[in-house]
C-alpha positions in Angstrom: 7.6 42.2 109.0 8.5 43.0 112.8 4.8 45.3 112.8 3.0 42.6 111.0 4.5 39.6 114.0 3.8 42.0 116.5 -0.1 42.0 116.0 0.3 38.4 117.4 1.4 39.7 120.9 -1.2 39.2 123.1 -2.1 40.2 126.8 -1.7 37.6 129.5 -4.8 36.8 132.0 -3.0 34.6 134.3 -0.4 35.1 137.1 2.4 33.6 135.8 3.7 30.3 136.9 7.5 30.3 138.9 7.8 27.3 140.8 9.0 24.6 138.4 7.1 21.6 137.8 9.7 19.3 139.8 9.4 20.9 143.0 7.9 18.9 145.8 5.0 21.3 146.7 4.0 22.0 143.3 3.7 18.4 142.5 1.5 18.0 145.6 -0.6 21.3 144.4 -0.8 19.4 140.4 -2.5 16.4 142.8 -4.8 18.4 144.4 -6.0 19.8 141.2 -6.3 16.7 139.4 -8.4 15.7 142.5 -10.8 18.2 143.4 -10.3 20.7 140.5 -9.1 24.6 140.9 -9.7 26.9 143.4 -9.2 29.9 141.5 -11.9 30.2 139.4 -14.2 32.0 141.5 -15.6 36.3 141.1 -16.8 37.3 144.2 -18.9 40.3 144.7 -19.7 41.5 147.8 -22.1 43.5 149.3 -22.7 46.5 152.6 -25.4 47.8 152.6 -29.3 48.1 154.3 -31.0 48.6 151.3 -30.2 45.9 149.3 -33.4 44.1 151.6 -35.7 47.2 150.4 -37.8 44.9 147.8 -37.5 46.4 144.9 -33.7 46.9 145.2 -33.8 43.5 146.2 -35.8 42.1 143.2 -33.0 44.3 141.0 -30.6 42.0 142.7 -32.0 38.9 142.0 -32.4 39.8 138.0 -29.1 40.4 138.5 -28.2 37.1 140.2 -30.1 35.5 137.4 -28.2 37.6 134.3 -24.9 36.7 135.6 -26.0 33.2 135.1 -27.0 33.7 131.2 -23.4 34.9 130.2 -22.4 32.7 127.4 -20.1 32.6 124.3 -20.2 31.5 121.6 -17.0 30.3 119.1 -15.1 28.7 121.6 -13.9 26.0 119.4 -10.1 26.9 120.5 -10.9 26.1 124.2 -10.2 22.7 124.9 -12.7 20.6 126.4 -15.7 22.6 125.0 -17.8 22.7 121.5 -18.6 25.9 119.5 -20.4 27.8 122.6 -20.1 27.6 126.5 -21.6 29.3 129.7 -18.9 31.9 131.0 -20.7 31.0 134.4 -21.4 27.4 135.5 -22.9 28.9 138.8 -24.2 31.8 141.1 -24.5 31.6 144.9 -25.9 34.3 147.2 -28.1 36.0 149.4 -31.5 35.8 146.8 -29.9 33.0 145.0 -29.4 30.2 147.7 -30.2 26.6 148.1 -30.1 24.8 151.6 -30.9 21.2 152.6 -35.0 20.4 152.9 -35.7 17.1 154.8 -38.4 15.2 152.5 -40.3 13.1 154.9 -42.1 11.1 152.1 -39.0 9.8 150.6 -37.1 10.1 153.5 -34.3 11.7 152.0 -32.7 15.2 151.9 -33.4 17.5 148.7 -31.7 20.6 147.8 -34.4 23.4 147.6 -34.0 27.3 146.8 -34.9 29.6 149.9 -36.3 32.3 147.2 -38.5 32.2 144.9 -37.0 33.7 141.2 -38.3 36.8 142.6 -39.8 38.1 145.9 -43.1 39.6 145.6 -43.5 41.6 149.4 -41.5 42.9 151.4 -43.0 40.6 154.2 -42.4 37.6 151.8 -38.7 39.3 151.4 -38.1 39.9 155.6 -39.3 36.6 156.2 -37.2 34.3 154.1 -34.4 36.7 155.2 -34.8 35.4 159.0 -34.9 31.6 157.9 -31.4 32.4 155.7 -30.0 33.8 159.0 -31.0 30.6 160.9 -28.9 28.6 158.4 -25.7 28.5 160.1 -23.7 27.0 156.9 -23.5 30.3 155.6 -23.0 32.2 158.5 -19.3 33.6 157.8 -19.3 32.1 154.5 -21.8 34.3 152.6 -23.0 36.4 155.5 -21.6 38.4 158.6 -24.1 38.0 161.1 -23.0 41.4 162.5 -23.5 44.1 160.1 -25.6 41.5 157.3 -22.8 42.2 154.4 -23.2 38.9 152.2 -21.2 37.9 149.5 -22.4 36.4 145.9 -19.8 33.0 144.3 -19.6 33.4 140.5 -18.0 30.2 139.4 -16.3 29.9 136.0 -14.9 27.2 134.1 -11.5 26.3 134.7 -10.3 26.0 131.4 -11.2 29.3 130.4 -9.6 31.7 133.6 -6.6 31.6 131.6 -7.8 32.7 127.9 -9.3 35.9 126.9 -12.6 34.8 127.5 -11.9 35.4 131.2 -11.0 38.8 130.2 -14.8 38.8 128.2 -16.7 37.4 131.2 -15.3 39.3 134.0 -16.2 42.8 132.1 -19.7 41.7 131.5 -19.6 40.5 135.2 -19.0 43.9 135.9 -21.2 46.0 133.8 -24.1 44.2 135.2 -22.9 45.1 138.6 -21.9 48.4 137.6 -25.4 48.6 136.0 -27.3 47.3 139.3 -24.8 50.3 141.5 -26.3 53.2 138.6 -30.0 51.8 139.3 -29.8 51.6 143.0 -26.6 53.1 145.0 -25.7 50.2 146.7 -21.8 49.7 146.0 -20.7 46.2 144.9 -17.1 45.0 145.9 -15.4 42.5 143.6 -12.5 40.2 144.3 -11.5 36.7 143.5 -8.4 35.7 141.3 -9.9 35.9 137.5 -11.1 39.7 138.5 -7.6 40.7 140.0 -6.0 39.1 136.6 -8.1 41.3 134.4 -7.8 44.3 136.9 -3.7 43.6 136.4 -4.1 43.4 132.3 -6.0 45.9 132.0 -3.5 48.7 134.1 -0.7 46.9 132.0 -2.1 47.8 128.6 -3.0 51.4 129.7 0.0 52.1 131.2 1.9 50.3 128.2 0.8 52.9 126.1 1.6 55.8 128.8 5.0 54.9 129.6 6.1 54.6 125.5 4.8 57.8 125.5 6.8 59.3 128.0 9.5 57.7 127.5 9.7 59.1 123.9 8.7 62.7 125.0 11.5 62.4 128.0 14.5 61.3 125.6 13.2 64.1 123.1 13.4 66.8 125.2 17.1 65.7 127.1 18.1 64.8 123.1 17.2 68.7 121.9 18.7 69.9 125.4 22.2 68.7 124.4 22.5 69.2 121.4 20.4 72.2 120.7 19.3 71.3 117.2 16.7 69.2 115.8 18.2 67.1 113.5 19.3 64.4 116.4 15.9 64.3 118.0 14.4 63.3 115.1 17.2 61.0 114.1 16.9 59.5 117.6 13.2 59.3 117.6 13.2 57.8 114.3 15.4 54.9 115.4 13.3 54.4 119.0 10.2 53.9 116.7 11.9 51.1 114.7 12.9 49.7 118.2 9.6 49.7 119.3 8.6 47.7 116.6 11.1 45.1 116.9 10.2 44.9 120.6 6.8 44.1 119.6 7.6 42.2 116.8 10.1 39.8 118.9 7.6 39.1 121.4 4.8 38.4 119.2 7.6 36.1 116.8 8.7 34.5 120.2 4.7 33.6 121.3 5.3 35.7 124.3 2.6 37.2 125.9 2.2 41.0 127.5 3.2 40.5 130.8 2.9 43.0 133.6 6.8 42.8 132.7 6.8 42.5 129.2 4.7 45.4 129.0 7.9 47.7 130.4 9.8 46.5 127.3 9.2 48.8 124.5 9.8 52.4 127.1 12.6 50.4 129.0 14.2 49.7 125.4 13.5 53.2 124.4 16.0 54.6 126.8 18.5 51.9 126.5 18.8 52.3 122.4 19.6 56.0 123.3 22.6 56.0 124.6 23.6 54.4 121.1 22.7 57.3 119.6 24.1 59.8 122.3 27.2 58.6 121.6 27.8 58.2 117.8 25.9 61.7 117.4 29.0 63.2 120.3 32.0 61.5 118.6 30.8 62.2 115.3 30.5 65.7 115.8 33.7 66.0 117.8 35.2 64.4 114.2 33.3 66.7 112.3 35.2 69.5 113.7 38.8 68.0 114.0 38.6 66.3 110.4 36.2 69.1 108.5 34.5 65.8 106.7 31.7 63.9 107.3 32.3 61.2 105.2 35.9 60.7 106.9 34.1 61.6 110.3 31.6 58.9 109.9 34.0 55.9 109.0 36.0 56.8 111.8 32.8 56.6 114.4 31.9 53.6 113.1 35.7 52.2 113.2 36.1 53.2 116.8 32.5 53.7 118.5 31.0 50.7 116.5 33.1 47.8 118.5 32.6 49.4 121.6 28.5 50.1 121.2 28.8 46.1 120.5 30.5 45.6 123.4 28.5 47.9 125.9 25.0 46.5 124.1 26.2 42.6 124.7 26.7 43.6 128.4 23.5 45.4 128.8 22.1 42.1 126.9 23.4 39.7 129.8 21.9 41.7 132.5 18.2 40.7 131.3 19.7 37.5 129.1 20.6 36.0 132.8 17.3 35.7 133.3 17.1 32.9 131.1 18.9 31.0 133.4 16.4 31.3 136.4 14.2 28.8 134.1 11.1 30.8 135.5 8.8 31.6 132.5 7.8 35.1 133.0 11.6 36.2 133.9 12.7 33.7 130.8 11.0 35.5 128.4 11.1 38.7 130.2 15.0 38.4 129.2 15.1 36.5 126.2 13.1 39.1 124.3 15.1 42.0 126.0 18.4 40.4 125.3 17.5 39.7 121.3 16.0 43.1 121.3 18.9 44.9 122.6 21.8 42.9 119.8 19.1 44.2 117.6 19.1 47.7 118.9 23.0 47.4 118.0 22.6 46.2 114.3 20.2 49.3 113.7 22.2 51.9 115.5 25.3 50.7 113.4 23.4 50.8 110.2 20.6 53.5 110.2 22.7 56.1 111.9 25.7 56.1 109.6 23.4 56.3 106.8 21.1 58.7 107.5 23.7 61.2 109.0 25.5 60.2 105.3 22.6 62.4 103.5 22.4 64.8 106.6 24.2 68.4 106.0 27.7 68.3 108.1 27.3 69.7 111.6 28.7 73.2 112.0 28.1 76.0 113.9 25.0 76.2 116.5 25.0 72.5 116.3 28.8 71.3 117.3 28.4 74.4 120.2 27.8 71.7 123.1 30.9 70.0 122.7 32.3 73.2 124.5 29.1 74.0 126.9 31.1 75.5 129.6 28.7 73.8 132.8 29.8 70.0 131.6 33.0 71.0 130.9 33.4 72.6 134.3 32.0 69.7 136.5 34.1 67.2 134.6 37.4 69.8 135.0 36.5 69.7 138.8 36.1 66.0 138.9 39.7 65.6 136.9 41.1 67.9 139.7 39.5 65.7 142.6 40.7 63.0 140.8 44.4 64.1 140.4 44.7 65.7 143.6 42.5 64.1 146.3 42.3 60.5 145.6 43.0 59.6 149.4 39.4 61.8 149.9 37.6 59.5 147.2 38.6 56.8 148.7 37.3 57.6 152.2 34.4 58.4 151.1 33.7 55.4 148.9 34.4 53.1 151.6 32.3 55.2 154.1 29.8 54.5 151.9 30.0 51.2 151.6 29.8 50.6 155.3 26.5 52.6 155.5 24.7 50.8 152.9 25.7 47.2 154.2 24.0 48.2 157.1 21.1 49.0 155.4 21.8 45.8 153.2 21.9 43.6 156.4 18.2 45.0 157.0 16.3 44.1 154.2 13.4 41.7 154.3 12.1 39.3 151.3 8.3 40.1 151.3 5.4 40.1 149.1 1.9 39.8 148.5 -0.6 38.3 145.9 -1.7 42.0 144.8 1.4 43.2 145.9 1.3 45.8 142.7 -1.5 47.6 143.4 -1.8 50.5 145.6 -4.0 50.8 148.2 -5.7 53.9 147.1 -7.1 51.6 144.3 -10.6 49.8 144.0 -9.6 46.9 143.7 -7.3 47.1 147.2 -10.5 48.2 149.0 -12.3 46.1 147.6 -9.9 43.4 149.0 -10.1 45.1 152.4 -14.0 45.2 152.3 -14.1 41.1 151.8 -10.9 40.5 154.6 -12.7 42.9 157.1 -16.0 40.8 157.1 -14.9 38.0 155.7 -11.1 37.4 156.4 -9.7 36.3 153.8 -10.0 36.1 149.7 -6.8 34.4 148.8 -7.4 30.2 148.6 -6.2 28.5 151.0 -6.5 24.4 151.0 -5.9 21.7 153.2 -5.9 17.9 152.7 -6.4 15.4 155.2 -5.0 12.0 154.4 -7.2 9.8 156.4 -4.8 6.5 156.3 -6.8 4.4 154.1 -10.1 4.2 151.6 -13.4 5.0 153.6 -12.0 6.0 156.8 -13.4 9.1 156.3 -16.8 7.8 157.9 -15.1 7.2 161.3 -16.7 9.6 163.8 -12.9 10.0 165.3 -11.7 11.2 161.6 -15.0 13.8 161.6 -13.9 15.0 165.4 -10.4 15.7 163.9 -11.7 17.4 161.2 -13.4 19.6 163.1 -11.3 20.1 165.2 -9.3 21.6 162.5 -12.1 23.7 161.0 -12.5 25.0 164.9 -8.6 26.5 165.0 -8.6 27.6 161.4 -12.1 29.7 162.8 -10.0 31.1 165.8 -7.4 32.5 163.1 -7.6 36.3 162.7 -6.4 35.5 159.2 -8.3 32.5 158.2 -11.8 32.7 156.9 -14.4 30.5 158.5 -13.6 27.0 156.5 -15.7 24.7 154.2 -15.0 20.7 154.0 -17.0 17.7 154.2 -17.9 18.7 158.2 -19.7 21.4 156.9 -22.1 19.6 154.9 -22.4 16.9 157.5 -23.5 19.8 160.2 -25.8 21.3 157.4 -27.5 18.3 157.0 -27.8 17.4 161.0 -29.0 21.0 161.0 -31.5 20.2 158.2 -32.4 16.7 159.6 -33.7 18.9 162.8 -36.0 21.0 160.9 -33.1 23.7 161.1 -32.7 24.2 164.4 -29.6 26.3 164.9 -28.6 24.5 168.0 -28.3 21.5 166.1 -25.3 22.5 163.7 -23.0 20.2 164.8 -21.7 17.0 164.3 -24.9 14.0 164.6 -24.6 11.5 167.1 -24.1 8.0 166.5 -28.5 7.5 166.8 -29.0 10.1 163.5 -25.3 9.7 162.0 -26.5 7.2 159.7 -29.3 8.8 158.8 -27.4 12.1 157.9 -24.8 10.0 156.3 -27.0 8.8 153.1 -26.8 12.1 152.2 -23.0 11.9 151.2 -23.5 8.5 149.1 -23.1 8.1 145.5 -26.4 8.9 144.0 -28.1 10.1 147.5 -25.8 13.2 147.1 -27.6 15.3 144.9 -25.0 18.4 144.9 -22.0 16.0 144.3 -20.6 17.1 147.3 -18.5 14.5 148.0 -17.2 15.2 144.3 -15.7 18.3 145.6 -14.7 17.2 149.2 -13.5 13.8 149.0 -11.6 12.0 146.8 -13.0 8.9 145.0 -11.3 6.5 147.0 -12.5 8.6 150.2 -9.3 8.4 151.7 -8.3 12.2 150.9 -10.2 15.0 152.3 -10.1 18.4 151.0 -10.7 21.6 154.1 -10.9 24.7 151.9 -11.0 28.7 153.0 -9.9 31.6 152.5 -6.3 33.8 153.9 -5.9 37.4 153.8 -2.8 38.9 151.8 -0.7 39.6 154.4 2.0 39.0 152.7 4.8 36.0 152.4 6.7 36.8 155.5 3.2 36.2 157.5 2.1 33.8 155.6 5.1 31.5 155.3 5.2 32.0 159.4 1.4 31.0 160.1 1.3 28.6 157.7 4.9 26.9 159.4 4.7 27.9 163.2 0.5 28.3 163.1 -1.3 26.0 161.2 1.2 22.9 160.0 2.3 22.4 163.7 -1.2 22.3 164.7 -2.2 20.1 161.8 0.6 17.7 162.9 -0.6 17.8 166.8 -4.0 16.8 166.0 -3.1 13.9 164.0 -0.1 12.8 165.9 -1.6 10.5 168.1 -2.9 8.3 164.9 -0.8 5.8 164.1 -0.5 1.8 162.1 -2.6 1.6 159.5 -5.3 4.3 160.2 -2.0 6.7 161.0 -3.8 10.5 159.4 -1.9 13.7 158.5 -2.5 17.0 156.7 -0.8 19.2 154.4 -1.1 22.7 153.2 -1.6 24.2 149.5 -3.4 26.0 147.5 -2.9 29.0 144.8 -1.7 31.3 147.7 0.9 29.1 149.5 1.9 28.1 145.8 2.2 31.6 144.6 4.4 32.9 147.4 6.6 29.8 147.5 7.4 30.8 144.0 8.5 34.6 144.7 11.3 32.9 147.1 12.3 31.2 144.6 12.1 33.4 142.3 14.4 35.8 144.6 16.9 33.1 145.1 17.0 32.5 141.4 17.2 36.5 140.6 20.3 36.3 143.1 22.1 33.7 140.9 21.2 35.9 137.7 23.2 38.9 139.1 25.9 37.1 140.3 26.0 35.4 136.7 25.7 38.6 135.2 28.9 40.0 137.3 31.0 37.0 136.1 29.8 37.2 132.9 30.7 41.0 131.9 33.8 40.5 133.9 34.8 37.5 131.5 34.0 40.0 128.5 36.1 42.5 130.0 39.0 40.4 131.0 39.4 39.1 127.7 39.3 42.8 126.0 42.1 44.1 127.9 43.7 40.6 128.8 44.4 42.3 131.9 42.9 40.9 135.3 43.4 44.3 137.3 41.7 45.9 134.4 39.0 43.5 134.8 38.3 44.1 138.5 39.1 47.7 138.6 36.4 47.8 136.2 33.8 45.8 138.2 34.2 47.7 141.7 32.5 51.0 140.5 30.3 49.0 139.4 29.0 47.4 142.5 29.1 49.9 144.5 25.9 51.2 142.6 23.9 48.0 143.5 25.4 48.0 147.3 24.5 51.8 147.6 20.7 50.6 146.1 20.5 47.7 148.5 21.2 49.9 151.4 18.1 52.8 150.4 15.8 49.2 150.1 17.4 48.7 154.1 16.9 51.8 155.7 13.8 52.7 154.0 12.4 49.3 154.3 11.5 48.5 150.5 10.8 44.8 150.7 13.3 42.5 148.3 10.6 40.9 146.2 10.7 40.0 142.4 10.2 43.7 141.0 13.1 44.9 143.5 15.3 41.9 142.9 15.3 41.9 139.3 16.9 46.0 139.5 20.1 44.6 140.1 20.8 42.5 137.1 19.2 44.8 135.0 20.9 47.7 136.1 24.2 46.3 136.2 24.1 45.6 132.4 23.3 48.9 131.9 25.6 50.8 134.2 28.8 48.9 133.1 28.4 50.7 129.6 29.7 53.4 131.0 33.0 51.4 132.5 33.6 50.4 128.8 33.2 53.6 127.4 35.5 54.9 129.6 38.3 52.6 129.5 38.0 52.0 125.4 38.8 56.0 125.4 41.1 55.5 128.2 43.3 52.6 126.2 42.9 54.7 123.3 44.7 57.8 124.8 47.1 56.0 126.6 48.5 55.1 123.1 48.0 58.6 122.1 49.6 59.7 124.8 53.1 56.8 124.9 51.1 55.4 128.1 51.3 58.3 130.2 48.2 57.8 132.2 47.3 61.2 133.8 47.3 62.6 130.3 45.0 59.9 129.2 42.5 60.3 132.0 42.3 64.3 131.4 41.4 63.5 127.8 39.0 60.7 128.7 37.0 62.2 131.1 36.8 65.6 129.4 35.8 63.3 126.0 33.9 60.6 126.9 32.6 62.4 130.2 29.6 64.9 128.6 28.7 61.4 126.5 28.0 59.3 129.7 26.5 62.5 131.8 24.4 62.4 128.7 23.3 59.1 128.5 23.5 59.1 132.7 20.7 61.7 132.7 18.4 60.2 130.1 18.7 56.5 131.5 17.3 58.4 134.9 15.1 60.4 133.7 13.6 57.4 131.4 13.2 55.1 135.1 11.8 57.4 136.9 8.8 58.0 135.1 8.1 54.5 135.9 7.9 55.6 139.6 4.1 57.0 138.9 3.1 53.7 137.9 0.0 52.4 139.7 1.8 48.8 140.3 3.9 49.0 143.3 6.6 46.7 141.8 6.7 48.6 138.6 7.3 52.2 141.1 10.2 49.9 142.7 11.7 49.3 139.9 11.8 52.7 138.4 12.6 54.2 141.6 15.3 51.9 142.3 16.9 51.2 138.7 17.3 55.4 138.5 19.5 55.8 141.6 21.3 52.7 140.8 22.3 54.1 137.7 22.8 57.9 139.0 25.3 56.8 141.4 27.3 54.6 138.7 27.8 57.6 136.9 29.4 59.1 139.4 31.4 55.8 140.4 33.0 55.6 136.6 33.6 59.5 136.3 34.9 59.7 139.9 36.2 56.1 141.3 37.1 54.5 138.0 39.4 57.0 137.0 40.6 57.1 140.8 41.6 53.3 140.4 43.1 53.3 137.6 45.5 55.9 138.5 46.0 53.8 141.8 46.2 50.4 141.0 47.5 50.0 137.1 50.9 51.3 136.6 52.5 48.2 134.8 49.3 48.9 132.1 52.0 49.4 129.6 52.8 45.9 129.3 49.3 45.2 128.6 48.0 44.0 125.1 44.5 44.9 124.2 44.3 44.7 120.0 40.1 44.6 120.2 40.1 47.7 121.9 42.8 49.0 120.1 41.0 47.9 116.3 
């Protein structure tokens, strides 16, 4: 059932959305859209190079032009809006495939006309209209560097597919005509533009889904046979991984949830957390083996006292990722919901299929029991009893030495991310990135809308002067690409009105402003400009261009101590009725707002997550000290984690942030283990707590260096991911959990000894069931 529910999970194509629908900025961002439509929807290819304006590469470029125009589908029934086929591309724009203004002196009206012809037949034909496109100063920065002559090419799809598969479709025939133009010529095209960086994103994701299972199942194989020296328990293990995997799949496709760039990490992250279920049922029930000589008797008695711990330990791993929920953000919300479910699952298998198949299994002896007494283990964990016994006062020192180096480094870390903050730069699509922001600036949407003060006052020629004066500071802006509005098209058509004279790019005077004016009216505006740069009540103006991805500390510092302050300084003399602001948004703005919140939120998660396992804990042992002693060591972990992020300066961003929760969950297993074995001997033992922490650490000890070592080894192959955030969190969730292990072998104990002397008068009957 879980295999046949899991065909239904399906790759996402969007970047998911984190701001919630109440906040202030999104609303404004919703209005925008509603307005002037998205500004995300837009491939851009880009090109460098001199022969491109040979003819016959340049006649190749036009066919391609052309193709990239024909792309259609058909059976799109399931997209709104649209009938049973659609154009993937509503338009193309670009050097060999422009328009510009003509000024028709019969009708006396402006006309858009094509400055190619379908194809150019000469190379003189070809050189010539190449001068008259550099003499139209519209494009100038827009489409073309004057400098070096690199251009750029618009691909415009529908909105209402960018987010459906059919994105996925036309951006991969986007490319192989490209790639098909780069095998017939040599000239390199750059691509960039949201709905290319979404498919770029989804397509890594599946690939590297696929890799990381893998590896994660070959990892926990090989650690699995390196304990235990016998095959029976890697296959055993592996056999219960694969009906993990399943469920993991199954869930999110039962759920509706997509495959995420998070999601994806699901099935290997669930790999190496069901393991540890089976590390320890497979320890104590050959440890039972040899002290009762039955399996059957050795099987009950696992289940009877490993069972309601592994339920414990999996419900606290479960609220690290089930706290997620709580952020209300929908990628973390389902990242968690389907984690959490799968990991109670992971419990209900464990308990079940293990018991049963080690029922028909031949009992353990010899070869197989021999690394219960491996002498290496049980020398590091006699040294750590010593340490512990002996030279507490020296654990102690160090721990809190420790924790005064990492808050340093904790006091040090910066929030900061970018829009393609996961890929590295070695990749094409980063330098494809850098190609655009080098000649272009910026290829992240950036928009800003004017609020004129009332209908029509747009027309003003103080409004336009604003305007442009807006458009002249957003120019200046090392980080801001050249802007388009309404001005734009007004200084085209001056331009056009004066036979395109360059000189006349400007704003018209009050003797041709009317003139030029027509141009922008109702039917007289035969590219519906005004459609996409004023609203229809003509009050709201929409300035759109472009920002580099310099990332949200930057860009949350131009955008408030740049650009708004300037914004506010133009208009502020305006005032009564005609009194004019503007406002920044945009996809980019939006996008970054939503990683601080999604921070903040991923803060309230882990300190949700801390209350919520100490709660669990607290009520086991109905013992308060119990319940703090058994958070400490495992703080420390995430202190010591936040410290490496400070001094090495790994940006706290949503991949980094959500290693803390996460890791908590799983790190506190080890706590519980400990102190059910702990409770356990100190009955065994009338109480006498020395004896009982010998006993623990030399039982339960080799089960969490085990599980310790597997739970690393599992993360870090996530550190040769090609998505930054995904190498962040392997990197960072692996020495998170390294250190734990030596927090609960070393401190735990340490505290206990300390700091729970009156334990005796204690009453813990879950633990002690």
């Amino acid at each position: 059932m879980m295999a046949f529910q899991g065909q239904k999970a399906e790759l996402s194509y969007t970047f998911s959305k984190v701001v919630p629908d109440a906040d202030e900025d999104i609303i404004f961002f919703n209005k925008f859209k509603e307005l002037f439509g998205q500004d995300d929807n837009v491939v851009v290819l880009g090109v460098e190079d001199e022969k491109l304006f040979e003819l016959e590469n340049f006649q190749k470029w036009q066919n391609l032009l052309y193709d990239l125009e024909k792309i259609k589908f058909a059976n799109t029934k399931n997209v709104e809006g649209f009938a049973d086929s659609i154009n993937a591309v509503t338009g193309v724009v670009g050097v060999g495939k422009l328009p510009y203004i003509y000024k028709n002196e019969d009708i006396k009206k402006f006309e858009p006309k094509s400055i190619f012809p379908q194809q150019v037949q000469t190379q003189k034909e070809l050189d010539s209209l190449l001068d008259f496109t550099y003499k139209i100063k519209f494009y100038e920065n827009q489409l073309i560097n004057p400098e070096n002559k690199a251009s750029l090419v618009l691909v415009s799809l529908p909105p209402a597919i960018t987010s459906t598969v059919y994105n996925y479709q036309t951006v991969m025939q986007i490319s192989a005509l490209g790639n098909k133009f780069t095998e017939e010529t040599g000239i390199e095209i750059h691509y960039v533009g949201l709905p290319f960086l979404r498919v770029a994103i989804s397509n890594k994701v599946k690939s590297e889904m696929v890799i990381f299972l893998s590896l994660s199942i070959a990892i926990t194989a090989i650690f699995i046979f390196i304990f235990f020296r016998s095959f029976t328990p890697v296959l055993v293990s592996l056999s219960l991984i694969t009906i993990v995997i399943i469920w993991t799949i199954g869930i999110l496709g039962t759920l509706g949830y997509k495959i995420t760039i998070l999601t994806a990490l699901l099935p290997p992250i669930l790999v190496v957390i069901g393991i540890p279920n089976c590390v320890y049922f497979i320890t104590k029930y050959h440890q039972e083996c040899n002290t009762k000589g039955n399996k059957v008797d050795a099987i009950k008695y696992v289940v009877k006292k490993i069972g309601i711990v592994t339920l414990i330990t999996n419900t606290t791993t479960a609220i690290g990722f089930l706290v997620l929920v709580s952020t209300g953000i929908g990628i973390l919300s389902e990242f968690g919901m389907a984690a959490g479910i799968t990991i109670f699952s992971t419990f209900f298998i464990s308990i079940t299929f293990l018991p049963i198949v080690f029922s028909y299994a031949p009992m353990p002896e010899g070869r197989k029991t021999k690394h219960l007494n491996r002498g290496l283990i049980n020398n590091i964990l006699i040294k750590f009893d010593f340490l512990i016994e002996n030279h507490r006062a020296y654990i102690y020192g160090v721990t809190i030495f420790i924790i005064i180096v990492s808050s340093i480094g904790l006091y040090n870390i910066k929030a900061n991310s970018f829009m393609v903050d996961d890929l590295p730069n070695d990749t094409k699509e980063k330098k494809d990135i850098a190609f655009i922001e080098t000649n272009f600036k910026g290829t992240m949407p950036l928009e800003i809308i004017v609020d004129t003060g009332k209908p029509k006052a747009y027309r003003r020629t103080q409004t336009l002067k604003r305007i442009e004066e807006i458009e002249h500071y957003v120019d200046s802006s090392a980080h801001l690409s050249t802007p388009v509005s309404l001005i734009t098209f007004i200084k085209a058509a001056n331009q056009a009105y004066f036979n395109q004279s360059e000189q006349s790019y400007t704003l018209p005077d009050k003797r041709t402003g009317a003139y030029v004016l027509r141009y922008l009216k109702g039917q007289d505006d035969p590219t519906a400009i005004s459609a996409s740069f004023v609203d229809s009540t003509e009050q709201l103006l929409r300035v759109s261009l472009k920002v580099a991805d310099i990332g949200s500390l930057r860009l949350d510092s131009l955008i408030r101590t740049s650009l708004q302050p300037e914004l506010d300084r133009i208009f502020a003399d305006s005032v009564g009725s005609t009194k004019m602001s503007a406002r920044v948004t945009g996809t980019t703005p939006i996008f970054l707002k939503g990683n601080s919140y999604l921070i903040n939120n991923l803060k309230w998660s882990l300190f949700l997550a801390c209350f919520l396992v100490a709660m669990i804990i607290g009520a086991l042992f109905q013992n308060i000290r119990v319940m703090l002693i058994a958070i400490i060591p495992n703080l420390i972990p995430l202190l010591v984690t936040a410290g490496i992020m400070g001094f090495f300066d790994i940006a706290l961003k949503p991949s980094t942030a959500l290693v803390f929760s996460i890791a908590f969950g799983i790190a506190v297993d080890d706590s519980l283990h400990f102190l059910a074995r702990f409770r356990q001997e100190l009955l065994a033992f009338d109480f006498d707590r020395h004896k009982a922490i010998d006993v623990a650490i030399r039982e339960t000890g080799k089960s969490m260096i085990y599980t310790s070592v597997i739970l690393f080894a599992g993360f870090i192959i996530f550190a040769f991911s090609s998505f930054g955030g995904t190498v962040a969190l392997g990197l960072l969730t692996s020495i998170t959990l390294l250190v734990a292990m030596f927090t609960n072998l070393i401190l735990l104990p340490s505290l206990l000894l300390t700091f729970n002397a009156n334990i005796r008068r204690s009453n813990h009957p879950i633990i002690e069931d």
